[in-house]
Backbone as XML, in Angstrom:
<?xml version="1.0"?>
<chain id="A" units="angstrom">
  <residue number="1" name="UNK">
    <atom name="N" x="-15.414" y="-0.685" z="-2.924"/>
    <atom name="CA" x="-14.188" y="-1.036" z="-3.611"/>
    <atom name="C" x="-13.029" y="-0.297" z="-2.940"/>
  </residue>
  <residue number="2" name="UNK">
    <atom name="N" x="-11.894" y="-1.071" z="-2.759"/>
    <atom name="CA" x="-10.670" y="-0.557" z="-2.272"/>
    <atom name="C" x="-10.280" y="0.809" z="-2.688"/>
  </residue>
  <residue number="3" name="UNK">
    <atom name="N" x="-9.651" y="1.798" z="-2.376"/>
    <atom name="CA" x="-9.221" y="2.561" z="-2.962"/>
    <atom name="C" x="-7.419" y="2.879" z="-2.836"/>
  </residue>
  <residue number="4" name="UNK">
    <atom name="N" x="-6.616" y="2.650" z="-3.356"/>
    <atom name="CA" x="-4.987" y="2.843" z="-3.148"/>
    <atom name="C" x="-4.812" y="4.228" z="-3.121"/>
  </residue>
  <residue number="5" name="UNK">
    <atom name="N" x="-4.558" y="4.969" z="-2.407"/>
    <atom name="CA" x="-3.896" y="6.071" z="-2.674"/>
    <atom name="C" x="-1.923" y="6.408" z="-2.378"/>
  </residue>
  <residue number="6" name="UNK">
    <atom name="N" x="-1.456" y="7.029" z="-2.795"/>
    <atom name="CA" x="0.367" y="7.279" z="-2.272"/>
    <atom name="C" x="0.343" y="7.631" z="-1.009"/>
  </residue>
  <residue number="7" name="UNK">
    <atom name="N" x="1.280" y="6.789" z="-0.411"/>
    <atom name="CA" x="2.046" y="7.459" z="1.030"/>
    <atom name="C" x="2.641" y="8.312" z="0.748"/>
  </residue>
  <residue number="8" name="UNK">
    <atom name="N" x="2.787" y="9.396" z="0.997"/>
    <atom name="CA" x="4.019" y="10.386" z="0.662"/>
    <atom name="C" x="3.774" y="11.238" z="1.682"/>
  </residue>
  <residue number="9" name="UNK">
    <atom name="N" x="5.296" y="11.701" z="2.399"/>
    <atom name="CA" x="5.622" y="12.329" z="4.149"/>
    <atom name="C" x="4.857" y="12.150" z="5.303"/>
  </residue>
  <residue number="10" name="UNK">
    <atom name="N" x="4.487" y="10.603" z="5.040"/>
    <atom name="CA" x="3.424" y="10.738" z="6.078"/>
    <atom name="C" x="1.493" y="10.411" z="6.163"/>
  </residue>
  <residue number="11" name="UNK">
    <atom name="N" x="1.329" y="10.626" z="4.871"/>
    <atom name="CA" x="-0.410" y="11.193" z="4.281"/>
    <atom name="C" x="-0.541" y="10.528" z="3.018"/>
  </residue>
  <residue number="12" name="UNK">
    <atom name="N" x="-1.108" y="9.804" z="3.244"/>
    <atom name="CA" x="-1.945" y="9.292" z="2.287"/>
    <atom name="C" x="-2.686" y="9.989" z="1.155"/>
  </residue>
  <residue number="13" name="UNK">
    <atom name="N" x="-2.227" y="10.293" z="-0.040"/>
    <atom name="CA" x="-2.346" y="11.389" z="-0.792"/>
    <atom name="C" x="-3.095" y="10.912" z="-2.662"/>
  </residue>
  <residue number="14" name="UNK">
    <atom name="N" x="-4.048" y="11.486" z="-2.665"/>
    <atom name="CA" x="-4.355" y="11.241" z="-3.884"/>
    <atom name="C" x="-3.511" y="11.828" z="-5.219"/>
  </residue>
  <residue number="15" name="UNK">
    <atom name="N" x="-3.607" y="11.433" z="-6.331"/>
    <atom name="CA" x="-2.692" y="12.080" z="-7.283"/>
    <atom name="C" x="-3.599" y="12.867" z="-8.123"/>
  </residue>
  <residue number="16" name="UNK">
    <atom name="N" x="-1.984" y="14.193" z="-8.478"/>
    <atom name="CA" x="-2.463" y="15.116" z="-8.778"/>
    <atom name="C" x="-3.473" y="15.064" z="-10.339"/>
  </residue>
  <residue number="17" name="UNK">
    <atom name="N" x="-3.329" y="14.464" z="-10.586"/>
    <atom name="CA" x="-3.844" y="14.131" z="-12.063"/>
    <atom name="C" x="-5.597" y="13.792" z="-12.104"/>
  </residue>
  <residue number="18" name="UNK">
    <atom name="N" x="-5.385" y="13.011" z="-10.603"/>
    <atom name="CA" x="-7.075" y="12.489" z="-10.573"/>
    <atom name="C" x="-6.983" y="11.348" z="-11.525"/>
  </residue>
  <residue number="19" name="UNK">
    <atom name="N" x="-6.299" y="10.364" z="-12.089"/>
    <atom name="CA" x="-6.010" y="9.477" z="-12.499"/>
    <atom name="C" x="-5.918" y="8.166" z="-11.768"/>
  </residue>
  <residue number="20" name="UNK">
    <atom name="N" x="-6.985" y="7.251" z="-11.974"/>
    <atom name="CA" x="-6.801" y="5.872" z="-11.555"/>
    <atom name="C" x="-6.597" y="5.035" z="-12.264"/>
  </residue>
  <residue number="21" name="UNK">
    <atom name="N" x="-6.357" y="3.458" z="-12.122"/>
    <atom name="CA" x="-5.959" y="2.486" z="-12.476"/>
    <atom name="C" x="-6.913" y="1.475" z="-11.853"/>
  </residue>
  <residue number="22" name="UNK">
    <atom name="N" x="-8.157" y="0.172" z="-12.258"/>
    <atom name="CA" x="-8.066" y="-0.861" z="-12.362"/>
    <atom name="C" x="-7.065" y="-1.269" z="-11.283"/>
  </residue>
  <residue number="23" name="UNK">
    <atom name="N" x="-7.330" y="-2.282" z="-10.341"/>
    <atom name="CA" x="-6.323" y="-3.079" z="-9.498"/>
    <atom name="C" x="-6.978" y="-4.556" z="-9.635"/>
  </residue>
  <residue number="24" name="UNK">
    <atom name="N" x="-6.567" y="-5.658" z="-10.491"/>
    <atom name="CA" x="-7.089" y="-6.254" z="-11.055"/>
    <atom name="C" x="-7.130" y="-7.863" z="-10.336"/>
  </residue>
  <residue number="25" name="UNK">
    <atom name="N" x="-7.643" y="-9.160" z="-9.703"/>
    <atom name="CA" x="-7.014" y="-10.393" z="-9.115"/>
    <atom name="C" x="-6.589" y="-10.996" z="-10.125"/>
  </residue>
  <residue number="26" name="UNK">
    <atom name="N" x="-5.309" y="-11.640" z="-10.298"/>
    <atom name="CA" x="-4.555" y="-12.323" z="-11.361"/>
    <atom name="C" x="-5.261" y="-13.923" z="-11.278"/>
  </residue>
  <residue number="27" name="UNK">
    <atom name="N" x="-5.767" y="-14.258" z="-10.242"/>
    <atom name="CA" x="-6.552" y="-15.231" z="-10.264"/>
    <atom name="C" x="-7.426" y="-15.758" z="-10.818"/>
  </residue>
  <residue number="28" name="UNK">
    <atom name="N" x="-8.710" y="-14.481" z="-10.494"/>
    <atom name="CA" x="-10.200" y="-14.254" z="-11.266"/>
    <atom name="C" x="-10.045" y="-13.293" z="-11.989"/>
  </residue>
  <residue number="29" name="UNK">
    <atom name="N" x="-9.244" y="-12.485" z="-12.291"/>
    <atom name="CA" x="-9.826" y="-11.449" z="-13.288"/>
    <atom name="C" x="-10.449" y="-10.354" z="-12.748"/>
  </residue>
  <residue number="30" name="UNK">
    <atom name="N" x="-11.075" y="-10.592" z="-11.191"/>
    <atom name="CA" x="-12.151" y="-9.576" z="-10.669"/>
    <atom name="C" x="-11.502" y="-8.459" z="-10.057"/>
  </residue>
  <residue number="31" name="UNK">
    <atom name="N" x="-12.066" y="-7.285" z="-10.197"/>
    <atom name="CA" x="-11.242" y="-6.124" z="-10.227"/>
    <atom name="C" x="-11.657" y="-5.800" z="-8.280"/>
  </residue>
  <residue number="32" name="UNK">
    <atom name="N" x="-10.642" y="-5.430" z="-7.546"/>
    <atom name="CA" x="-10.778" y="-5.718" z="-6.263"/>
    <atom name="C" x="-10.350" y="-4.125" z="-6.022"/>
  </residue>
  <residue number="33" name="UNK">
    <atom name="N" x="-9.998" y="-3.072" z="-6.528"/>
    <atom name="CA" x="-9.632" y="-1.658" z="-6.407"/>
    <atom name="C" x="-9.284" y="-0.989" z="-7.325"/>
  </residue>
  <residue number="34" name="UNK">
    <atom name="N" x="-9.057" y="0.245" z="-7.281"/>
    <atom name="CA" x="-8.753" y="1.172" z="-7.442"/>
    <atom name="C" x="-7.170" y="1.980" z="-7.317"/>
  </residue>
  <residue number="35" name="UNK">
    <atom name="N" x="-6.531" y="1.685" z="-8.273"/>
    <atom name="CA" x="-4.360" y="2.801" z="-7.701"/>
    <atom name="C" x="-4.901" y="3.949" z="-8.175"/>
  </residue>
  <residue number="36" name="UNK">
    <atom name="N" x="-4.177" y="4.842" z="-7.579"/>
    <atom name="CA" x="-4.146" y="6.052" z="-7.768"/>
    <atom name="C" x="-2.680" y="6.404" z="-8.520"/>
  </residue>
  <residue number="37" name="UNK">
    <atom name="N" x="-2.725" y="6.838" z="-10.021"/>
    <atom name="CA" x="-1.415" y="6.586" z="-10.593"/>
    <atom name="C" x="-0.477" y="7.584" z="-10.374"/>
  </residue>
  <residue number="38" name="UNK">
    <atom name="N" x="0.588" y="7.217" z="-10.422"/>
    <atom name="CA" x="1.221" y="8.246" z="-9.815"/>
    <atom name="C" x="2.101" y="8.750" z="-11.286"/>
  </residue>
  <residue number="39" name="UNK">
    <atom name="N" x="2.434" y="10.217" z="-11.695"/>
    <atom name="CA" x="2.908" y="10.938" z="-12.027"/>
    <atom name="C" x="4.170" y="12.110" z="-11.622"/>
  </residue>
  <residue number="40" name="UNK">
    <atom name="N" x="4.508" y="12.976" z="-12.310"/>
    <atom name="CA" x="5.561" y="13.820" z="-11.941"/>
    <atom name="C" x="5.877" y="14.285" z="-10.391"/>
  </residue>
  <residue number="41" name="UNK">
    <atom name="N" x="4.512" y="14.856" z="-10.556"/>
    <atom name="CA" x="4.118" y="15.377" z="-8.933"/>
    <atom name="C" x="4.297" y="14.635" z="-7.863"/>
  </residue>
  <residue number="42" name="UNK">
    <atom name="N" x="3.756" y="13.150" z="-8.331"/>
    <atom name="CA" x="3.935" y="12.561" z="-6.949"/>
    <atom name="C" x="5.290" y="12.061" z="-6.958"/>
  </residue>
  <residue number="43" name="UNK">
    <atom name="N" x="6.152" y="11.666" z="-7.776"/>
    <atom name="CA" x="7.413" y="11.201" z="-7.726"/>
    <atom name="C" x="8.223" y="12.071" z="-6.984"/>
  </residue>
  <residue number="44" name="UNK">
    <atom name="N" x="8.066" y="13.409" z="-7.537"/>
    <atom name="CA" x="8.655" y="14.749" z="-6.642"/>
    <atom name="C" x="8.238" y="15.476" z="-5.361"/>
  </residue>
  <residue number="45" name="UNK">
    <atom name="N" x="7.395" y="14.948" z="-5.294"/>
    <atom name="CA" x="6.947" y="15.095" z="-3.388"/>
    <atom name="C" x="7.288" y="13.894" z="-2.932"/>
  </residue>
  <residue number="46" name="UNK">
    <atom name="N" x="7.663" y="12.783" z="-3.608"/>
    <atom name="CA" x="7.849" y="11.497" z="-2.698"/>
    <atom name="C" x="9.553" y="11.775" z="-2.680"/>
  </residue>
  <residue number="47" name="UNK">
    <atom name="N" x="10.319" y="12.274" z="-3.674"/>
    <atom name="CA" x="12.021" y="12.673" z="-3.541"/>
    <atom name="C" x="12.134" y="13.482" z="-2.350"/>
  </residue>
  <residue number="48" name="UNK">
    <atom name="N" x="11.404" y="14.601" z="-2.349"/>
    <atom name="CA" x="11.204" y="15.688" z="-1.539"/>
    <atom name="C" x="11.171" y="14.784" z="-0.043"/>
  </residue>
  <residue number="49" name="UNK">
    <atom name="N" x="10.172" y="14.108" z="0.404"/>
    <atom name="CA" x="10.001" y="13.691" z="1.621"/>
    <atom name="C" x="11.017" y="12.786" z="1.817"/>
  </residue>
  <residue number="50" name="UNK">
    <atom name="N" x="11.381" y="12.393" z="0.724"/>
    <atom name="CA" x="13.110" y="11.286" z="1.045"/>
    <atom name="C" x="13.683" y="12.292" z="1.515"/>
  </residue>
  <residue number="51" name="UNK">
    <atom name="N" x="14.327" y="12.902" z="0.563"/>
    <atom name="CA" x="15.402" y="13.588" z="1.100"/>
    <atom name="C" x="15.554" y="14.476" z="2.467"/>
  </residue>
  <residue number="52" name="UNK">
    <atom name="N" x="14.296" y="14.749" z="2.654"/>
    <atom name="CA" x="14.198" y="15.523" z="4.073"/>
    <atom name="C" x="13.995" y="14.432" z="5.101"/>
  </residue>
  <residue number="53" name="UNK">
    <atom name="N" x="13.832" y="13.292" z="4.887"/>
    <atom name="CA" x="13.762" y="12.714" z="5.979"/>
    <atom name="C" x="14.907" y="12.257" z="6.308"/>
  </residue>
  <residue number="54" name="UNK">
    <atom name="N" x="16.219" y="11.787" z="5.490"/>
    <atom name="CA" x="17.427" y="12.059" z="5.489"/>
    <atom name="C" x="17.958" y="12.662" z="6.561"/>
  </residue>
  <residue number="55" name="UNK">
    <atom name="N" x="17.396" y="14.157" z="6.548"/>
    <atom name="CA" x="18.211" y="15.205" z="7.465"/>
    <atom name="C" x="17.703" y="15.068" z="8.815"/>
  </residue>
  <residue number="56" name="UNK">
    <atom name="N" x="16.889" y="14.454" z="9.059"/>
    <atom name="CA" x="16.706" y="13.834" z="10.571"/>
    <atom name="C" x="16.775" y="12.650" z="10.924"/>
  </residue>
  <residue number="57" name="UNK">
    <atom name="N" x="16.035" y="12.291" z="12.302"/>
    <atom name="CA" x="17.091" y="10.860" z="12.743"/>
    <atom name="C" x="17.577" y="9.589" z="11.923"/>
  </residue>
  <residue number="58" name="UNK">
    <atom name="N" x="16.766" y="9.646" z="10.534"/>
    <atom name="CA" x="16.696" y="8.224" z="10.282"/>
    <atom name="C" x="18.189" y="8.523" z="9.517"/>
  </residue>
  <residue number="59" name="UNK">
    <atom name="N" x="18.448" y="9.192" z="8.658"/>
    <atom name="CA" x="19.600" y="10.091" z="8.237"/>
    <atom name="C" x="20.895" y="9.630" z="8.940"/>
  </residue>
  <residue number="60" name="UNK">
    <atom name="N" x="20.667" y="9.923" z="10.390"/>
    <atom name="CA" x="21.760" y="9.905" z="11.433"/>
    <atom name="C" x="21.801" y="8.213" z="11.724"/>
  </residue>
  <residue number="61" name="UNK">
    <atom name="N" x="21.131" y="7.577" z="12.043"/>
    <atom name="CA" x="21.276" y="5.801" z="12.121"/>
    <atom name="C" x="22.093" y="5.357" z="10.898"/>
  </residue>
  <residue number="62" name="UNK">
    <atom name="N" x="23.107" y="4.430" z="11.687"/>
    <atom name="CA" x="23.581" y="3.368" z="10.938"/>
    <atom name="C" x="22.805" y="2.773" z="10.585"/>
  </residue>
  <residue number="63" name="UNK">
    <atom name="N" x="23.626" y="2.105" z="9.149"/>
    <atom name="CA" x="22.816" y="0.681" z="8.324"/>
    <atom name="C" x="22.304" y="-0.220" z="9.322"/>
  </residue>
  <residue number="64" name="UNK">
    <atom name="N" x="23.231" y="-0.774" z="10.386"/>
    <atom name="CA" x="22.740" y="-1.730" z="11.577"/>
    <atom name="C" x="20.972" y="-1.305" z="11.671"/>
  </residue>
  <residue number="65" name="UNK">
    <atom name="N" x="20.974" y="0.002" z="12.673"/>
    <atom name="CA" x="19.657" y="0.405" z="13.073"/>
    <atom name="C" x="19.021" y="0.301" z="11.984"/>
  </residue>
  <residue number="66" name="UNK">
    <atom name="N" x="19.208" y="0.769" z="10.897"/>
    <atom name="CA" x="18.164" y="1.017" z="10.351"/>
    <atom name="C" x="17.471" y="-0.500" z="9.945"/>
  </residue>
  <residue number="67" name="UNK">
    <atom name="N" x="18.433" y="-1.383" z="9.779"/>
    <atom name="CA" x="18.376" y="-2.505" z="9.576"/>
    <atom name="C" x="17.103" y="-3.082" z="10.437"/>
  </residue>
  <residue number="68" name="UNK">
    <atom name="N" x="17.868" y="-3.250" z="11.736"/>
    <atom name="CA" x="17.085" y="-3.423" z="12.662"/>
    <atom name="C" x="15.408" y="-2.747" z="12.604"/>
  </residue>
  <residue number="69" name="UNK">
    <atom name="N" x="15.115" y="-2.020" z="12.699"/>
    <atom name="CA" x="14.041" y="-1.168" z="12.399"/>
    <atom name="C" x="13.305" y="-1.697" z="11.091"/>
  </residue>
  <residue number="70" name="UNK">
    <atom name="N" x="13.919" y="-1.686" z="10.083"/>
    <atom name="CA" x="13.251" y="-2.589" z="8.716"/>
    <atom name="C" x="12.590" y="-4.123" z="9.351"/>
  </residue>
  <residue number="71" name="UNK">
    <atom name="N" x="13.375" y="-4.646" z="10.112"/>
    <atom name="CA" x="13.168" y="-6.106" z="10.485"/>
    <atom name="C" x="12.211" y="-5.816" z="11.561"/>
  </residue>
  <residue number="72" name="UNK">
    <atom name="N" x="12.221" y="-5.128" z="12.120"/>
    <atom name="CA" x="10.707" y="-5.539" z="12.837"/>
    <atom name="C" x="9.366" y="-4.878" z="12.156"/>
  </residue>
  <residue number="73" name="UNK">
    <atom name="N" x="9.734" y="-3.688" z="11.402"/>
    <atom name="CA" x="8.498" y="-3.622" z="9.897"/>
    <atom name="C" x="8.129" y="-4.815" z="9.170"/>
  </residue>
  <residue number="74" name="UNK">
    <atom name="N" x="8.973" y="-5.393" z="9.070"/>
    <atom name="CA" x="8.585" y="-7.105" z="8.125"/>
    <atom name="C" x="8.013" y="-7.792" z="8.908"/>
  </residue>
  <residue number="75" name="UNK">
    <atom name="N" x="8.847" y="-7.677" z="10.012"/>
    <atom name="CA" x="7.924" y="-8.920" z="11.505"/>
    <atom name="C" x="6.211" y="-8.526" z="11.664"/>
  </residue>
  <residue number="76" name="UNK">
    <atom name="N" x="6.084" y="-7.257" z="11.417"/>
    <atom name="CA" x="4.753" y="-6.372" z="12.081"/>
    <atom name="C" x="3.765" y="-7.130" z="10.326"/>
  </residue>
  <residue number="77" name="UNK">
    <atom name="N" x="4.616" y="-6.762" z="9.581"/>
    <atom name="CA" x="3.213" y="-7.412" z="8.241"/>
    <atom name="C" x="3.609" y="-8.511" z="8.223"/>
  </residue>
  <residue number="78" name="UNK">
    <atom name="N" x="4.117" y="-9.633" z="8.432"/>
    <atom name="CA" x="3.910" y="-10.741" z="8.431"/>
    <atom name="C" x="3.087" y="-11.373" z="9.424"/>
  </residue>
  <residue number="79" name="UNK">
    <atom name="N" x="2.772" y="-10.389" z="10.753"/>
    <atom name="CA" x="1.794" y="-10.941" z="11.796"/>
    <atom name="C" x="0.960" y="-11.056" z="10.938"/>
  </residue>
  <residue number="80" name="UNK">
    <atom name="N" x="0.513" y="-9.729" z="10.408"/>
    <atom name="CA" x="-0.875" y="-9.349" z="10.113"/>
    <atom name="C" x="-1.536" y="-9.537" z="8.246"/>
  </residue>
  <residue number="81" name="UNK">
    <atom name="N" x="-0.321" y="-10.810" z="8.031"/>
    <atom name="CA" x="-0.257" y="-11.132" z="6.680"/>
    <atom name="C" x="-1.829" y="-11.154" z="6.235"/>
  </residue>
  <residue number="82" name="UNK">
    <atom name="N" x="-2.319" y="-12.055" z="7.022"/>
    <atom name="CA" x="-3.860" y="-12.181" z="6.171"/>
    <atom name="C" x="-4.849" y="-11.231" z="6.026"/>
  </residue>
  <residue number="83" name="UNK">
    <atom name="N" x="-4.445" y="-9.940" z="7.335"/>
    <atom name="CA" x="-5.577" y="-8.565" z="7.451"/>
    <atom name="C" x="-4.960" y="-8.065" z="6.214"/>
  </residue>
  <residue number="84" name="UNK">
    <atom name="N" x="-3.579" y="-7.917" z="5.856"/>
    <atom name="CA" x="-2.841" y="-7.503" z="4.214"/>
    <atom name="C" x="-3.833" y="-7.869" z="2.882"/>
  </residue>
  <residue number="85" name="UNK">
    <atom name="N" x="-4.418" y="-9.183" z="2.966"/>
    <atom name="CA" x="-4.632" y="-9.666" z="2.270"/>
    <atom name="C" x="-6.023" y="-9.311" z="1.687"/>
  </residue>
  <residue number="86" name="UNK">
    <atom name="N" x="-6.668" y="-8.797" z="2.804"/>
    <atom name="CA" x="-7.835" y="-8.651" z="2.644"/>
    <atom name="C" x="-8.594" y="-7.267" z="1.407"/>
  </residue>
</chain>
């Protein structure tokens, strides 16, 4: 079974709670994973890694770049829409 865990700075991080969630197909009903729920902790290490990532390059790019940069993130999962899916 799948397991979701949080991105946060980088790492793939379980939550502090040890708390999961059911990830359910709206289709069948059949339960296809596992979220890892997120709480205080993780909200505040995920602010934390915002804000510091801020203070380096991405920080310094214009909306343009960053723009740019978002748009080929969308281009990259839409190749690989169906490995997403899986």
């Amino acid at each position: 079974m799948k397991e979701i865990k949080h991105f946060i700075n980088g790492a793939f991080v379980d939550s502090a709670s040890g708390r999961t969630f059911e990830d359910i197909n709206p289709v069948n009903g059949q339960v296809i994973g596992r979220v890892h729920e997120a709480g205080r902790a993780e909200v505040d290490a995920a602010v934390r890694a915002a804000r510091a990532a801020l203070k380096g390059p991405w920080g310094k790019m214009t909306v343009a770049e960053r723009a740019e940069i978002l748009h080929r993130v969308a281009d990259g999962v839409t190749a690989r829409f169906d490995e997403f899916l899986e």
